[in-house]
N, C-alpha and C positions, 0 to 999 in steps of 0.2 A: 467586517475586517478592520481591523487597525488602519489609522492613517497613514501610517507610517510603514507597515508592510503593502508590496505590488505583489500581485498573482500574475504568473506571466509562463506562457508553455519553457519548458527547460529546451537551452538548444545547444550543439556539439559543445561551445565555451562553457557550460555548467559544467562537463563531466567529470574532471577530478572533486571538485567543492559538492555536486550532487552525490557521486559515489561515496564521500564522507558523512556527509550530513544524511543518508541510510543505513551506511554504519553505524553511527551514533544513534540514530533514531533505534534500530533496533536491539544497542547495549542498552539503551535508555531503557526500552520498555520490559526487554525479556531477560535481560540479566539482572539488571541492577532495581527495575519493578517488581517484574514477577519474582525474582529469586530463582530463575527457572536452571537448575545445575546441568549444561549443556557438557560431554567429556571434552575437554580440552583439544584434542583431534580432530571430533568430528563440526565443533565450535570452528577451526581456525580452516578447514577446509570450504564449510558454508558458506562462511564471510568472503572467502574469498570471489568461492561461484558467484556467488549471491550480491555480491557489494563491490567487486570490483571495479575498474575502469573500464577494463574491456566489457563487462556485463552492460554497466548502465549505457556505454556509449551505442552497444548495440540497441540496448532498447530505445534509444532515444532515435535513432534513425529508421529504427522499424515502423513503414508507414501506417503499420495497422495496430499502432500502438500511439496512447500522448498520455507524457508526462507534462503534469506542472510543478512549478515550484513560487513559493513564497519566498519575496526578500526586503527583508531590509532596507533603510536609508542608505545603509554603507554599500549594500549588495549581498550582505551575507544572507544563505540560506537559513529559511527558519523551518521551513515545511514544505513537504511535496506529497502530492498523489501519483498513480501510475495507474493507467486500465489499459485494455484490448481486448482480444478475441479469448472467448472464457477457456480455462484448461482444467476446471475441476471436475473430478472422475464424478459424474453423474449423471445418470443417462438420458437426461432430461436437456442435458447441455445438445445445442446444436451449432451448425457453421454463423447462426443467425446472433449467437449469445454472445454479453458482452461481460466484460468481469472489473471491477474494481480490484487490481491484485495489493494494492498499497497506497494505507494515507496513513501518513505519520505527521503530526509535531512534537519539534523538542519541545522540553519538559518549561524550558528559559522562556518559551512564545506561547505554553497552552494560557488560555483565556483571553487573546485577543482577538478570538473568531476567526482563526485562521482553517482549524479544520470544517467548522459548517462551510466557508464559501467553497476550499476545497472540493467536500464532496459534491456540494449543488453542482461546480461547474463539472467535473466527474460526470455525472449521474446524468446530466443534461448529454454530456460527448457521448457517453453511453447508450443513452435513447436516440441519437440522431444517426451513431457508426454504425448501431448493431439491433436490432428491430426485435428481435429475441426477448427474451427474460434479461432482467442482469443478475448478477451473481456474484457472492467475495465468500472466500474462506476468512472466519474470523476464531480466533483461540479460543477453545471451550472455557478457560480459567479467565478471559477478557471480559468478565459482566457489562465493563462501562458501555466498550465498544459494541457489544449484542445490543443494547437500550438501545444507543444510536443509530445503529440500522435498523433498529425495528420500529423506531419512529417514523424510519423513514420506506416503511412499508413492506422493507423485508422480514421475513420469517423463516428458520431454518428448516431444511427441507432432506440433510442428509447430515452425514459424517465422513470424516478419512481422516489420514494421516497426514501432517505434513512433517516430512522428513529433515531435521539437521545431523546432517551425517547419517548416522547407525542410531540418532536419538528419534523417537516418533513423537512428535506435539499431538494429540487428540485437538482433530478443526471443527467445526462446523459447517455446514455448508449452507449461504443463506441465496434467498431466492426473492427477489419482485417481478411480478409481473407487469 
C-alpha cells in the first residue's frame, strides 16, 4: 500500500464522501470502462438505491457488515471494499457465508496497491465473521477482476443476474473454500 494512503474501517463521518466515491468508482468502471449502455431510467434509479446516503450509511451501521476505505494525506477517499453475510442466489450459500459485495479503486490511485491490501483485509474479516465459503459476484465481461479472484483461490461456481433497473449485467458467481 502506498505511503501515503491509510486503510481504516469507514465510519458514520465517511458517509456523504464514501457514497460519492461508489458512485464514481462505479461510473468509472462500468460506464465510462466497460462502455456498458445502462437506459438512462433504470441507470439514475440504481445509483440512487445503490450509492445513496441513506444506502451507504445503512450499511455502514449494519453490524454484520464492514466496510473499509483508503484515504489519502488530505483525507480524500481513494478506495473501499464492503462485505457481509453473502446474498448470492445459490444454493450453496448458507447463514454461515460470507460475501465480498464491493472493492473498487479510482482509476487516479490504481497501482499503489490499494486493492491487494483491500481485499487481504476483506478476505481475512471474511474468514473470521463467517466460517462458511466466501463468495463475490464479479461481471462476466470483468477479465481483470476474475484473474484476481482466482489468484486468490476463487473459482466460479454459478451464474445470475444482477439487475440495474430493467438492465440485466450477466454475474458470475465465485466461490472459495
Amino acid at each position: 500500500m502506498s505511503d501515503t494512503a491509510m486503510l481504516r474501517l469507514a465510519t458514520p463521518a465517511d458517509v456523504p464522501t464514501l457514497a460519492a466515491l461508489k458512485l464514481a468508482c462505479f461510473r468509472e468502471t462500468f460506464l465510462e470502462g466497460f462502455g456498458i449502455p445502462y437506459p438512462p431510467a433504470d441507470l439514475a434509479q440504481f445509483e440512487t438505491d445503490s450509492y445513496g446516503e441513506a444506502r451507504v450509511a445503512t450499511e455502514i451501521a449494519d453490524e454484520t457488515h464492514a466496510t473499509w476505505v483508503c484515504a489519502d494525506a488530505r483525507g480524500d477517499l481513494l478506495a473501499y471494499a464492503h462485505c457481509g453475510p453473502s446474498k448470492l442466489p445459490h444454493p450453496e450459500v448458507t447463514n454461515r457465508s460470507g460475501e465480498l459485495y464491493q472493492l473498487y479503486v479510482r482509476g487516479s490511485a490504481q497501482g499503489m496497491g490499494l486493492g491487494r491490501r483491500l481485499l487481504s483485509t476483506s478476505l481475512d474479516w471474511l474468514a473470521a465473521e463467517y466460517p462458511g465459503p466466501q463468495w463475490l459476484g464479479v461481471w462476466s465481461g470483468n477479465d481483470r477482476a476474475q484473474a484476481v479472484y482466482a489468484a486468490q483461490g476463487f473459482r466460479k461456481v454459478g451464474d445470475y443476474h444482477f439487475m440495474v433497473g430493467a438492465h440485466r449485467d450477466a454475474e458470475f458467481i465465485f466461490r472459495r473454500d
